[in-house]
C-alpha positions in Angstrom: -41.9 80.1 -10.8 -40.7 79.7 -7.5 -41.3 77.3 -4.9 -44.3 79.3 -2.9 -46.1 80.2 -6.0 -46.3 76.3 -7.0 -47.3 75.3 -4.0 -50.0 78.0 -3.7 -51.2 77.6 -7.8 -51.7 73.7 -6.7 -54.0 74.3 -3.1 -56.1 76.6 -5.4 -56.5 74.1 -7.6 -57.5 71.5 -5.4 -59.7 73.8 -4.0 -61.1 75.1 -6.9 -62.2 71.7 -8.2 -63.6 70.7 -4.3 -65.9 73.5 -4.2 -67.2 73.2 -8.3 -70.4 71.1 -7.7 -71.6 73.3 -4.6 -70.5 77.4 -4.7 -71.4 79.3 -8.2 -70.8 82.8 -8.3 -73.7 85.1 -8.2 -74.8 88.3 -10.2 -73.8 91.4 -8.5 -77.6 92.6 -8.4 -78.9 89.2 -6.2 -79.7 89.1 -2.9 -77.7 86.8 -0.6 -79.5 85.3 2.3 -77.0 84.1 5.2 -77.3 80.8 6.6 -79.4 81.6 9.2 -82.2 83.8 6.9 -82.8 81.1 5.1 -83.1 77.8 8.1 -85.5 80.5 9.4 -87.6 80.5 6.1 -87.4 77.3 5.1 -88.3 76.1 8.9 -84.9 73.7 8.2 -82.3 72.7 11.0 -78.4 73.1 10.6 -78.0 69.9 10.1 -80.7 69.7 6.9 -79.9 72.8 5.5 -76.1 71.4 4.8 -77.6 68.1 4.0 -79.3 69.9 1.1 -76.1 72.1 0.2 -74.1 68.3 0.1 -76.9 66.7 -2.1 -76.4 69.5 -4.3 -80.3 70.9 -4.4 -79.6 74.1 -2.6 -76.3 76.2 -4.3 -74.0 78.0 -1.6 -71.9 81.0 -2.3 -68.9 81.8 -0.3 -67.5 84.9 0.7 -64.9 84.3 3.4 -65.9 81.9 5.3 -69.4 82.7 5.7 -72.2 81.2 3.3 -74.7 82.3 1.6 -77.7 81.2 -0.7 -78.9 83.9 -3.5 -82.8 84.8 -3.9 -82.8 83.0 -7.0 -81.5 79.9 -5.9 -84.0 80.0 -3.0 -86.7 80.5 -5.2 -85.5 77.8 -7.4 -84.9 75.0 -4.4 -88.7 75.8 -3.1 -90.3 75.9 -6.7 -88.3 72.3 -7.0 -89.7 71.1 -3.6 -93.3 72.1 -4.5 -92.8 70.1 -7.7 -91.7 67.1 -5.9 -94.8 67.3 -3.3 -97.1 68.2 -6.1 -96.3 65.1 -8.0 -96.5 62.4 -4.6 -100.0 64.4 -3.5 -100.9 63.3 -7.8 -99.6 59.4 -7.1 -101.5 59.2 -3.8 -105.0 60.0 -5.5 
């Protein structure tokens, strides 16, 4: 193996394993929302909509270096957040 591939077998590595608990791969037949498609639905700033990638409640898929969220997720990450309100509105009564 020489030098180059080593050192380019380690950075995917590392980068592999930095990017695990955020990005999973979609299937080929989901819709990916960009960034922006999705602040605009959820009514979210920049700032909160990476907030909720980092806390690990809304999954990110990379291609390049743009992100996106698939349909499913979405629908997953506002079923969740209904839950959660559904369940303080319950406590309050």
């Amino acid at each position: 193996m020489s030098p180059l591939s080593a050192s380019n077998e380690y950075f995917r590595a590392r980068f592999e394993t930095a990017r695990l608990d955020i990005v999973r791969a979609p299937t080929f037949t989901e819709r990916l929302n960009d960034v922006l498609a999705v602040r605009e639905r959820l009514g979210i700033s920049h700032g909160t909509f990476y907030a909720e990638v980092r806390a690990g409640r809304l999954p990110v898929t990379k291609i390049g270096a743009r992100s996106f969220v698939s349909e499913s997720d979405l629908l997953a990450y506002l079923n969740a957040s209904r839950q959660y309100v559904s369940s303080k509105i319950g406590e309050a009564a």
